[in-house]
N, C-alpha and C positions, 0 to 999 in steps of 0.2 A: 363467286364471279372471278374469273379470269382476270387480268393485269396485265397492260400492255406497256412497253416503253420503249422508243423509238433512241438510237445513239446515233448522236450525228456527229463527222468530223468534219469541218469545214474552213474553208479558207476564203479571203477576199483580198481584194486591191481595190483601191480606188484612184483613183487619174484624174484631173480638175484640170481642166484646158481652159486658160485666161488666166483674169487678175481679178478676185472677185470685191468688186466696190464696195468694202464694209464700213457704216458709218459707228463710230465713236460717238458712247455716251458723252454729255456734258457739252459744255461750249470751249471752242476754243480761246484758252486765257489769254489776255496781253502780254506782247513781250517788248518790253521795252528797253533799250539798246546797253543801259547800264548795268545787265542782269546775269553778264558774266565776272565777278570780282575775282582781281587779282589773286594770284596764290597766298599772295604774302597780306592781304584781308583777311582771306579766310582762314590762316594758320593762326589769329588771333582775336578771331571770333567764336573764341569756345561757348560763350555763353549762347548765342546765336542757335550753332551747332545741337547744343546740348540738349535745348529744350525746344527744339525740332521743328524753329521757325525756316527753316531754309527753304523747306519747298512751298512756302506761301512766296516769296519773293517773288519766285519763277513765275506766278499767276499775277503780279502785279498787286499783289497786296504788300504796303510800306509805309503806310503811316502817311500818304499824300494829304492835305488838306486841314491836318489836324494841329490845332497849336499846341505845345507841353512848355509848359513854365518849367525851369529848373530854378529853386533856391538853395543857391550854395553860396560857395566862395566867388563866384564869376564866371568867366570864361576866356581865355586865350585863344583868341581869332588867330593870332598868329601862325600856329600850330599848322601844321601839313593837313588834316583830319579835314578842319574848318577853312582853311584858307579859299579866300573868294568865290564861299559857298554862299550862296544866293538866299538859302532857307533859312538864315538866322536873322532874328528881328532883333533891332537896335535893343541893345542892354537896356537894363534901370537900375540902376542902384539905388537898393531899398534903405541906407543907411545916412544917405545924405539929399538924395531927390536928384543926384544926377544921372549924366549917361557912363560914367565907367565904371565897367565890370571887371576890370584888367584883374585875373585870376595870379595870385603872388604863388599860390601853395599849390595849384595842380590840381587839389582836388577836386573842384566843381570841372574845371574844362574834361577829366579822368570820365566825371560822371555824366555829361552830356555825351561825351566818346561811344560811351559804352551804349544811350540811349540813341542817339540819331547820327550819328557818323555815317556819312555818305560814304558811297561806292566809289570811290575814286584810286584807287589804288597806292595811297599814301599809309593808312593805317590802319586802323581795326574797320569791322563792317558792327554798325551801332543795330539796336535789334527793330530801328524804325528808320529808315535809311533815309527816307523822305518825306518824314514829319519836319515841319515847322517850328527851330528854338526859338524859347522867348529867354534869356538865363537871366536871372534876379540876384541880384548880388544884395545879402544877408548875412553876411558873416566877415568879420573884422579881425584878424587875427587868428584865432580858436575860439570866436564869442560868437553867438547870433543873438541878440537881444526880443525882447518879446515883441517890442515897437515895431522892428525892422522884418522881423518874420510876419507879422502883422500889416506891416503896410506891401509887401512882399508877395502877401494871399489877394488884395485889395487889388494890387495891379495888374495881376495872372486877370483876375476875372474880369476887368474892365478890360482887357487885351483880348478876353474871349477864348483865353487858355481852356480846352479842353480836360488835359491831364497836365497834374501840378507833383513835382519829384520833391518830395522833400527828404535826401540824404542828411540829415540831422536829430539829434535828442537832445532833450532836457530834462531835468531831474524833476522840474516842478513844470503844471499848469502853462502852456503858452499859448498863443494866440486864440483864445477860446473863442472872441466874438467873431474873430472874422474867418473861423474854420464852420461855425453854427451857417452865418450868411452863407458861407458856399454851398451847406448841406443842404439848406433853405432849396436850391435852386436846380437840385439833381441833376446839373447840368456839367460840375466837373470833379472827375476823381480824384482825389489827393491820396497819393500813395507814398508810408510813412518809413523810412528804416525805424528794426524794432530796438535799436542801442546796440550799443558793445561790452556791456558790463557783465555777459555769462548770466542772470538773473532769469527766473522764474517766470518775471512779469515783465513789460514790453515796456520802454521808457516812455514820455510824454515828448508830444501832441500825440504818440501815436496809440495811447492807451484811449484815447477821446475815441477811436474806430467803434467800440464796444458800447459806448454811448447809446441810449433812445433818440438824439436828436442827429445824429451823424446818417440815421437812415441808409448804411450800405453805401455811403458816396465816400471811406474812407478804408485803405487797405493795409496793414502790417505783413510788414516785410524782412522775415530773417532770414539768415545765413548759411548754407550747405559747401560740403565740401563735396569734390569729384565724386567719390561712394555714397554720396548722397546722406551723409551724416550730419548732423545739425555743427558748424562749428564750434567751437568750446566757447568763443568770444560772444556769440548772437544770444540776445534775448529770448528765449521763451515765448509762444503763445501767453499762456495763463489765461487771464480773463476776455483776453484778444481771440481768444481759439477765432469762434465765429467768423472772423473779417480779419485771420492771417494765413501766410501761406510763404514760401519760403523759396529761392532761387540760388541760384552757385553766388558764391560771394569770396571763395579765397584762392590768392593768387591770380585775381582776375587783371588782366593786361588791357590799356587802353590808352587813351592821348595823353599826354603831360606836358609842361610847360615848352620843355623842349625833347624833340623825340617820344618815346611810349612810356609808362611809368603803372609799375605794377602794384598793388592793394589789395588789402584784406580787409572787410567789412560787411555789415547790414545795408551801409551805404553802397557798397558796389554791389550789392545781390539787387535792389529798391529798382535802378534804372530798368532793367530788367522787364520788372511788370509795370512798370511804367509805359515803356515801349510796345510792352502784349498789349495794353490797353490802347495805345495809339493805332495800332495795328486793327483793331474791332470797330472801331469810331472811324478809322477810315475805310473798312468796308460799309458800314454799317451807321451813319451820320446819325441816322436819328434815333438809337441806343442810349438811354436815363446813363448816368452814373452809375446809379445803385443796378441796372442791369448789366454792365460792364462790369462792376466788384464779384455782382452773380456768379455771371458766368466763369471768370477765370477763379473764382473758387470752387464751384463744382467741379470747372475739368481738369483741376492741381491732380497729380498721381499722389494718391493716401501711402504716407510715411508714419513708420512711428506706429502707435497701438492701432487699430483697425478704425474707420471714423475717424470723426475731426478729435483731434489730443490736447491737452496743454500744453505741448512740446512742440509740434509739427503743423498747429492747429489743421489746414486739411490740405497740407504736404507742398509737393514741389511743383511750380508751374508748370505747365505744358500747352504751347502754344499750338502746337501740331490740335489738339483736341480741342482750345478755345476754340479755333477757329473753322472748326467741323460741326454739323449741327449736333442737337443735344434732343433726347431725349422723343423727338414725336416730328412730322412733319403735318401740318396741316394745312389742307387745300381751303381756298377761300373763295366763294360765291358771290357776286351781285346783290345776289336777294338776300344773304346775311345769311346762307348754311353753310355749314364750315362739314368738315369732314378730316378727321385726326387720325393717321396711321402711326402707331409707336414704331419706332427705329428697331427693335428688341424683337418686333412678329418674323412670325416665318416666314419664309421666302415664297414668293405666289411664282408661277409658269409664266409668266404674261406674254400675251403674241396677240396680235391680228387675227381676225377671223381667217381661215383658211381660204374662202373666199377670193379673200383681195393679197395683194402682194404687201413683202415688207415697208417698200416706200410709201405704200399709203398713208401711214402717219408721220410720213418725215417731216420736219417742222411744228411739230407739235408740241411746243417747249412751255411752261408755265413757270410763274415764280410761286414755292410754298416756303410754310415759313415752319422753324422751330418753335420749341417750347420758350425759349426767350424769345418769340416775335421778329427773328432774323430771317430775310426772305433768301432761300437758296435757289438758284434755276434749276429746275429738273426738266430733262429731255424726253419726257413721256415718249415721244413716237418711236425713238431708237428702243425706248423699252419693250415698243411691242412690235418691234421688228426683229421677228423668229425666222430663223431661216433654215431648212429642213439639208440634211445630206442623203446621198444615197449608200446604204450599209449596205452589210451582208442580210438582214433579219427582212428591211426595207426591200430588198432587192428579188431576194428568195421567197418573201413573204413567209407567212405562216401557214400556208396552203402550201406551198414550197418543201416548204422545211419538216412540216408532218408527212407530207407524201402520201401516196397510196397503201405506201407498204404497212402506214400506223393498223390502216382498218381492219377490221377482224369480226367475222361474225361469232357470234357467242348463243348463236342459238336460240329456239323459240322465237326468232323474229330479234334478235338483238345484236345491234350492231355497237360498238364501243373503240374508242383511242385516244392514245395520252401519249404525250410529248412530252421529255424533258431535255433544255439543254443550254450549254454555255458557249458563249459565240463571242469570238476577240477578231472584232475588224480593226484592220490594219489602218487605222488611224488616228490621227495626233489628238492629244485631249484637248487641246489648245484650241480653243474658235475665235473670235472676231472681238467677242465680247471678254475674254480673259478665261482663265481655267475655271471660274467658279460660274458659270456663265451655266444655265440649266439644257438651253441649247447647244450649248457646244456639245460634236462628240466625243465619245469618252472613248478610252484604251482597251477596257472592256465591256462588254455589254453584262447586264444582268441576268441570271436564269430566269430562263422562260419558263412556265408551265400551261400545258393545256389539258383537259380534259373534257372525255363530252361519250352522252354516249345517245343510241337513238331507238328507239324502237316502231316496226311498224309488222302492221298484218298480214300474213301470208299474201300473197298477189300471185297474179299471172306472171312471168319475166315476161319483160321487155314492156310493161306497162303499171310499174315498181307507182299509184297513185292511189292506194289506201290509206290505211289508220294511220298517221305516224305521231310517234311523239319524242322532243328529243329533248337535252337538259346537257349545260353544260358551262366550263368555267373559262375565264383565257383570253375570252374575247373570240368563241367557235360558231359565232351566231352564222358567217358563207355556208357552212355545212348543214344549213337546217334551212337554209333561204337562198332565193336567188334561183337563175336559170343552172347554177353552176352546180348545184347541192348535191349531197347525195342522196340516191336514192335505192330503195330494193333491196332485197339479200345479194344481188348477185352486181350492185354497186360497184363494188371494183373494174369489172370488163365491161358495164354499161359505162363506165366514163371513158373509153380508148377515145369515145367522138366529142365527149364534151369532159376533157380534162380538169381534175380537178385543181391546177394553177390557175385555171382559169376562172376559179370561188369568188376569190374577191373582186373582181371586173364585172363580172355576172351580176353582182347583189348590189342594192341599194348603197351607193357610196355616204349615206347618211350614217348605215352600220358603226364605220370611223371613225362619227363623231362622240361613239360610244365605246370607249378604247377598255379592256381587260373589262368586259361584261362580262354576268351572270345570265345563262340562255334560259328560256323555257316558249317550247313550239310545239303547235298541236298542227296535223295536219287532218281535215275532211274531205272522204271523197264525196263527190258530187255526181259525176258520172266516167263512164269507162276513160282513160287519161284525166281528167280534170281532177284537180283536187284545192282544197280553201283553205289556206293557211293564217295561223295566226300565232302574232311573237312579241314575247317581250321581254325585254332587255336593260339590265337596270345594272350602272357602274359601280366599283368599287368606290366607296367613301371618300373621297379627296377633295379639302377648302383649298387645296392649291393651285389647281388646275381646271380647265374647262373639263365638266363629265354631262353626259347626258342621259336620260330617261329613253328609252326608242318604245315604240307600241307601232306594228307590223303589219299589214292584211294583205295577203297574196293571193294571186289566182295563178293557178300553175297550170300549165297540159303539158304532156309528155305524148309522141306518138312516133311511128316508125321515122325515125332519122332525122327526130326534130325536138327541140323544147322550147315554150312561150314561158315567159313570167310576166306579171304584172304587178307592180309593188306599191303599195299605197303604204308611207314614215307619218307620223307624226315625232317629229324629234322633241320633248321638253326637256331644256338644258339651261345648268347653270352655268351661263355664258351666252355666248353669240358664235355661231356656226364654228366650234373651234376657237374663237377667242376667249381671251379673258384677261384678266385687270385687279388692280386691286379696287375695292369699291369707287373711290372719288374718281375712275375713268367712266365707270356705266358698265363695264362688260363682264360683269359679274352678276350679275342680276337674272334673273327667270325670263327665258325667252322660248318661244314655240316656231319651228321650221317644219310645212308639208313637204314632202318630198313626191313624185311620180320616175318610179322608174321602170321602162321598158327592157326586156334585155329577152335575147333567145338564143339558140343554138341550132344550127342545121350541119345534116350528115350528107356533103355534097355528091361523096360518092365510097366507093370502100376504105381511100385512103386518106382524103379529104374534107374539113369540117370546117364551119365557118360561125362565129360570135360577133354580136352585135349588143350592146348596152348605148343606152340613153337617158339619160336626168333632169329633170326640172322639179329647183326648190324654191321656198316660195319665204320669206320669212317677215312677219310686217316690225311695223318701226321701234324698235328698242322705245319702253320707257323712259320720259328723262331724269337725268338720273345722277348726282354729283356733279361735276362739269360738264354732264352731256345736255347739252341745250335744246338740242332737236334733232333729229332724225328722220329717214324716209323709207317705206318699204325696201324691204333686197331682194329680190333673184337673179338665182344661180342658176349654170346650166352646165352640165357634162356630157360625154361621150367616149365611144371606147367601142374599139374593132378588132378579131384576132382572127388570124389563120392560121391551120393546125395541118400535120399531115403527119399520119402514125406507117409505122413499120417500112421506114425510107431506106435504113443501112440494114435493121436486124427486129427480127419478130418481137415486136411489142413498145419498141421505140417513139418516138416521140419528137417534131420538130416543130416550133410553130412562132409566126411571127405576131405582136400585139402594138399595138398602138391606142393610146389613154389622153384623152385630157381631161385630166381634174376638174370638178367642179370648180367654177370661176362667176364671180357676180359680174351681173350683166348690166344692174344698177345699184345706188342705194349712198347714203349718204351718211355724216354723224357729223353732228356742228357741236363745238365744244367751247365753254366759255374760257378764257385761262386770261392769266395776268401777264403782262406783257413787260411792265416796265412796275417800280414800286418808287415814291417820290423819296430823294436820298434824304429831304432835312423832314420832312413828316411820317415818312415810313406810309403813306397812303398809296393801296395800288391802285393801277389802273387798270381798267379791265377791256378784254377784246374779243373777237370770235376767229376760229378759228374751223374751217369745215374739210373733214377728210372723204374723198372720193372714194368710194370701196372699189368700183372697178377698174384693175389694172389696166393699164395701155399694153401689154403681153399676157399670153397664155400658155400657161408650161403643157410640154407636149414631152411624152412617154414613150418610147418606141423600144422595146424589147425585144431580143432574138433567145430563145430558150430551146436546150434539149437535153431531151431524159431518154439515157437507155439502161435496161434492164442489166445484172451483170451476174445472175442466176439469180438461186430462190433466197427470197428475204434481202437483196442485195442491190442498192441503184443510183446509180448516177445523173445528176442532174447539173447543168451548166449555164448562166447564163449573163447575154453582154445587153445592156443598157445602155441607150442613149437619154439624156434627159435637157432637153432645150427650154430657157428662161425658165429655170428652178424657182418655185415658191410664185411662178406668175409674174419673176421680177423682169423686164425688160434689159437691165443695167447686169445681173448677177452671167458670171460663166458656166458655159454649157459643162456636165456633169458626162463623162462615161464612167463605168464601173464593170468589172468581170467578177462576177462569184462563183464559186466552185461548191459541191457539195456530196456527201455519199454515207448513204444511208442504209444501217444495216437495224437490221430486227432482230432480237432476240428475247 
C-alpha cells in the first residue's frame, strides 16, 4: 500500500474586538479597611510572613470572634501594640483573684504581641490580628505555681476561651485536673511550649499532649530557627511525636514593656500555633479541639527523618495549608448521599453542554466540605463555563487542512489519505481561567494525525452510489458522511461543486460530539444515485472529558448537479451534548441524543453551487443524579448555508461564502440541589435549589469568507477570514475575527 502525507506550513492571527466579560472562580473575599499594614508591621512580622499566613488576611480570615487566653506573666496595655485596643478582655490574675495583670518582665505582653497584635501601625502584626485576649496572669517573678496555672485553665474556660497559650514549663506534673476537664470538653485547645532545656523529651504540662485522656485537644510546641533547624535550646518531640509540631522561635521580635523586645524560645515559637489555631476557629466556629490539633498537624511541612520523628515530631507549621482544604471534597445531599472527590484525582474538562452558553450556570455556587468536615464554597458554574476560541485548526478545520490534495486513489477502487501536522497559533497561553486552565489556548497546538482510507465498486462517473466501505482514525467520519463526503474514483473533480471544506457543515453536527473517532462505514446501493449508509463511531478512551458513542443511518442521492442526505445519530455519551462534570454535578453519567439532519448540495450553474444543512436534536431528561435534582427534556436546533463559486480569477479556484449556526437548545432545564449557607456554631447546612436554564438568550453565528487556489501540481493555497458573533452562544462575550493562512504541498 502506498503512504500519503500531506505538509502543511501555516500561519494565523487572531483579533478579539471588545472586552471579553470573564467570570473568576471563587467568591469575592472581604476586604476590610485595616488590611493594608504598615511597612514597619510587616518588617517584623517574620513569623506571620514565614509560615505563609499573609495571604489569608487579605480574604478576611483573622481570628474574629475567637477568645485565646494567654497564661503568662500578664500583659502591658500600655504598650503602642495594645494601646486602646477594644479586643482585650479585662485581665485576671490567677494568683490572687484580682484584676491586675500589669506584665513587670515583658514576656507575656512579647507573647500576646506576637499572637494578636493588631494592625495598627504601631508594631509587629500578631498571627491573629483580630482574635479576642483574654491574658491570665500566672506567673510571679520566674515561678507559676500549680494552684495559679490551675485556676488560670478554670478561668480561660468559664470565659469561654477557645484557644489557651501556655508559654511555660515545669519539671513535674501540673495542673493535671483542670487540663483532663478541658480535654473532657473538646472544646478548647491548649497549646503547650515544649521547654528550653535541649532534652529529648518535652517538659510538663506539655508531655500530658501524649496522654489517652488529653484526646488531641493538646499541642507541643518546639523551637526552629530561620533554616528551619530545630534550635539547640527546644525540647524534643520524644513521646510527644503524635501531638508536636514546631514553629520559628529565635530572635523572634515583638511588644515589650516598652518599645519591641526580642526572644528566643519554645515560648515565642507556642504563640504562633496558637494564633493558626484562632485563625481555623474563626473560619470555621464549629471545629472540636481535637480537629483543630488535626488539622494543623497533618498540614505541618515534614522536617527531620521522613514522617512524624522524635525530634521534629511532624515538622514546622504552615498556615497557608491549614487553612486550604485537605485531602477530599465532599458534596452533600438532602436525602443523606454524599459523593467524595479526592483532591489528588485528575483533572476532569468540565464545561456546559455545548448547547447552552457559559452563563448558564452562573451562579451555581454550593458549600463542600473537606476530610476534617470544613465547608469550602465552590463555584461550580464558572467551572463549567468553557469558552471556545477561534484557532488556526478551528478555523481551517480538518477538511481544511487535509485538502484535496491528501486524496489519492490507490487502485482497485481504493481511495486513501493521512495527514500529519504541527500547528502554533499565534496565541497567549493565558486564558481567563489562569495557564493551567484546560480551556485556555495554548502557544502550541498538539500534532494532529488523520488517517482513513475508503473503498468502493467500480461505478458509472458522475453517479460514484455503490459499494463503499471506509475505516478510519482522527476523527475522518465528514469524509464517509454527510452531503459533503467523498465520493467515486474520480472524487477529486466531482467535489469542484460540492467542496470538500464544506465536510463538516454538510454532516450531522452530532459527529462533534464524538471528537478523535474511530470510523467504520458501509455504504449500499439501492438504486441508480441512491445509496444506505451506515456508521459507527466510537471515541478514544478518556474519564476526563465528554466522549461519545455515534451509530449513523443515512440515505444519500447523488444526481446531475445535486446531492440530498438524510441523517438519522443516535449519539450515546458519557456526558450531556458536550458537557461534562465531575460526578456530584450529573453530567457525567450515560446519556442518549437523536439527531435529524437534512443537508444537500445544488450545482446552480457552471460556476456556481449552493449548500444547505439543518438539525434537530432531541435529548430527554438527564437522570438524577448527585446534586442534580431534576431535569427536563432538551432540544437543539441548527443550521448552516454556503455559496461557492469555482474558477473566478484562475482554473480550478475556489471562493465561497458560509454562514453556521451552531447547534443551540431551544429548551431544557437542570435543577440542582446545593448548600447555600452552613450554620457557623453547628456546622449544619442548609440546603436550596438552584435551576439552570440551558437556552441561551443569544446564538453564535458563523460567517466565513474562504479561498482556495491552485498553485500548480501537488501545490495550494487556501485562505480564510471569519466572523464569529456571541461566541459559545454567550450574549455578553466579544465578537471573534480571525484570518488564517495555509499552503499545502504533497509529497
Amino acid at each position: 500500500m502506498v503512504n500519503f502525507r500531506n505538509a502543511l506550513v501555516a500561519w494565523s492571527c487572531l483579533l478579539s474586538l471588545g472586552v471579553a466579560q470573564a467570570q473568576w472562580a471563587g467568591l469575592t473575599p472581604w476586604s476590610p479597611p485595616w488590611l493594608s499594614p504598615p511597612l514597619s508591621d510587616w518588617q517584623r512580622a517574620n513569623q506571620l510572613q514565614q509560615l505563609g499566613g499573609a495571604r489569608w488576611l487579605a480574604q478576611g480570615v483573622n481570628g474574629h470572634g475567637v477568645i485565646v487566653a494567654v497564661l503568662d506573666t500578664g500583659l502591658n496595655r500600655q504598650v503602642a501594640d495594645f494601646a486602646n485596643w477594644q479586643r482585650v478582655l479585662p485581665g485576671i490574675n490567677a494568683i490572687d483573684g484580682s484584676q491586675n495583670v500589669q506584665d513587670e518582665s515583658g514576656h507575656g505582653t512579647q507573647v500576646a504581641s506576637l499572637l494578636a497584635a493588631p494592625i495598627n501601625g504601631a508594631g509587629v502584626v500578631g498571627v491573629a490580628p483580630m482574635a479576642t485576649l483574654l491574658p491570665i496572669k500566672v506567673v510571679a517573678g520566674d515561678l507559676a505555681s500549680s494552684a495559679a496555672v490551675t485556676a488560670g485553665l478554670q478561668a480561660a474556660q468559664r470565659a469561654g476561651a477557645r484557644v489557651v497559650n501556655m508559654s511555660l514549663a515545669a519539671t513535674g506534673p501540673t495542673a493535671t485536673q483542670a487540663l483532663k476537664e478541658l480535654a473532657a470538653t473538646d472544646r478548647t485547645l491548649v497549646v503547650v511550649a515544649a521547654g528550653n532545656q535541649g532534652q529529648p523529651e518535652a517538659a510538663w504540662p506539655a508531655r500530658y499532649a501524649g496522654t489517652a485522656w488529653a484526646q488531641g485537644t493538646m499541642l507541643v510546641v518546639g523551637a526552629v530557627d530561620v533554616n528551619r533547624q530545630l534550635a539547640s535550646f527546644s525540647n524534643q518531640a520524644g513521646s510527644a511525636a503524635a501531638h508536636y509540631l514546631v514553629a520559628p522561635g529565635v530572635n523572634i521580635q515583638g511588644a515589650g514593656t516598652s518599645g519591641t523586645l526580642t526572644l528566643s524560645g519554645t515560648s515565642q515559637a507556642t504563640p504562633a500555633v496558637s494564633g493558626a489555631a484562632a485563625l481555623l476557629l474563626s473560619k470555621w466556629p464549629y471545629l472540636r479541639a481535637s480537629q483543630v490539633g488535626a488539622i494543623l498537624l497533618q498540614t505541618a511541612d515534614d522536617l527531620g527523618a521522613p514522617g512524624v520523628d522524635p525530634v521534629y515530631g511532624h515538622g514546622l507549621l504552615n498556615i497557608d495549608r491549614a487553612l486550604s482544604p485537605v485531602g477530599s471534597f465532599t458534596y452533600r445531599t438532602a436525602r443523606g448521599v454524599t459523593f467524595t472527590v479526592p483532591l489528588s484525582s485528575g483533572r476532569v474538562l468540565s464545561s456546559q453542554p455545548r448547547v447552552a452558553s457559559p452563563q448558564a450556570f452562573q451562579g451555581l455556587i454550593t458549600q463542600v466540605f473537606d476530610a476534617h468536615g470544613r465547608h469550602f464554597t465552590r463555584d461550580e458554574g464558572q467551572a463549567l463555563a468553557a469558552r471556545t476560541r477561534l484557532r488556526l485548526d478551528t478555523l481551517l478545520g480538518q477538511d481544511g487542512l487535509l485538502g484535496e490534495l491528501s486524496l489519492r486513489p490507490l487502485g482497485a477502487g481504493l481511495l486513501g489519505w493521512s495527514y500529519q501536522a504541527q500547528t502554533r497559533p499565534t496565541q497567549s497561553p493565558r486564558g481567563p481561567w489562569g495557564p493551567a486552565d484546560p480551556f485556555s489556548p495554548q502557544a502550541k497546538a498538539p500534532l494532529a494525525q488523520f488517517h482513513a482510507w475508503q473503498w468502493r465498486s467500480p461505478t458509472q462517473a458522475g453517479a460514484p452510489t455503490g459499494w463503499q466501505v471506509a475505516v478510519g482514525d482522527g476523527g475522518t467520519a465528514t469524509m464517509a458522511l454527510g452531503a459533503g463526503s467523498l465520493s467515486g474514483l474520480d472524487g477529486i473533480q466531482h467535489t469542484a461543486w460540492a467542496p470538500q471544506e464544506w465536510q463538516s457543515w454538510l454532516a450531522s453536527p452530532l459527529i462533534g460530539l464524538s471528537p478523535k473517532h474511530r470510523l467504520g462505514a458501509i455504504g449500499v446501493p439501492l438504486a441508480p444515485g441512491w445509496q444506505l449508509r451506515g456508521a459507527w463511531l466510537n471515541p478514544q478512551a478518556d474519564d476526563s472529558q465528554a466522549r461519545g458513542r455515534l451509530q449513523a443511518t443515512e440515505l444519500h442521492h447523488e444526481g446531475p448537479g445535486h446531492r440530498l442526505n438524510l441523517n438519522f445519530s443516535v449519539l450515546d455519551e458519557h456526558g450531556f451534548l458536550g458537557g461534562y462534570s465531575r460526578e456530584p454535578l450529573g453530567l457525567n453519567q450515560q446519556t442518549r441524543t437523536v439527531g435529524v439532519t437534512l443537508a444537500g448540495a445544488w450545482q446552480l450553474d457552471t460556476h456556481w453551487a449552493l449548500g444547505l444543512q439543518w438539525t434537530r436534536a432531541d435529548s430527554p431528561a438527564p437522570a438524577n443524579h448527585g446534586l442534580l435534582l431534576a431535569s427536563t427534556r432538551l432540544l437543539a436546533d441548527g443550521h448552516a448555508v454556503g455559496l461557492m463559486r469555482r474558477d473566478t480569477w484562475v482554473p480550478g479556484d475556489r471562493l465561497s461564502l458560509t454562514h453556521q449556526a451552531p447547534l443551540r437548545a431551544s429548551q431544557g432545564s437542570l435543577t440542582y440541589q446545593v448548600i447555600d449557607q452552613v450554620d457557623p456554631d453547628t456546622g449544619v447546612p442548609h440546603y436550596a435549589e438552584h435551576t439552570v436554564q440551558l437556552k441561551p438568550e443569544a446564538r453564535e453565528r458563523l460567517t466565513e469568507l474562504r479561498y482556495t487556489r491552485p498553485d500548480g501540481p501537488g501545490r495550494q493555497w487556501a485562505v480564510a477570514l471569519a466572523w464569529r458573533v456571541h461566541p459559545d452562544h454567550d450574549a455578553t462575550a466579544s465578537a471573534e475575527l480571525a484570518l488564517g493562512l495555509s499552503y499545502n504541498i504533497r509529497f
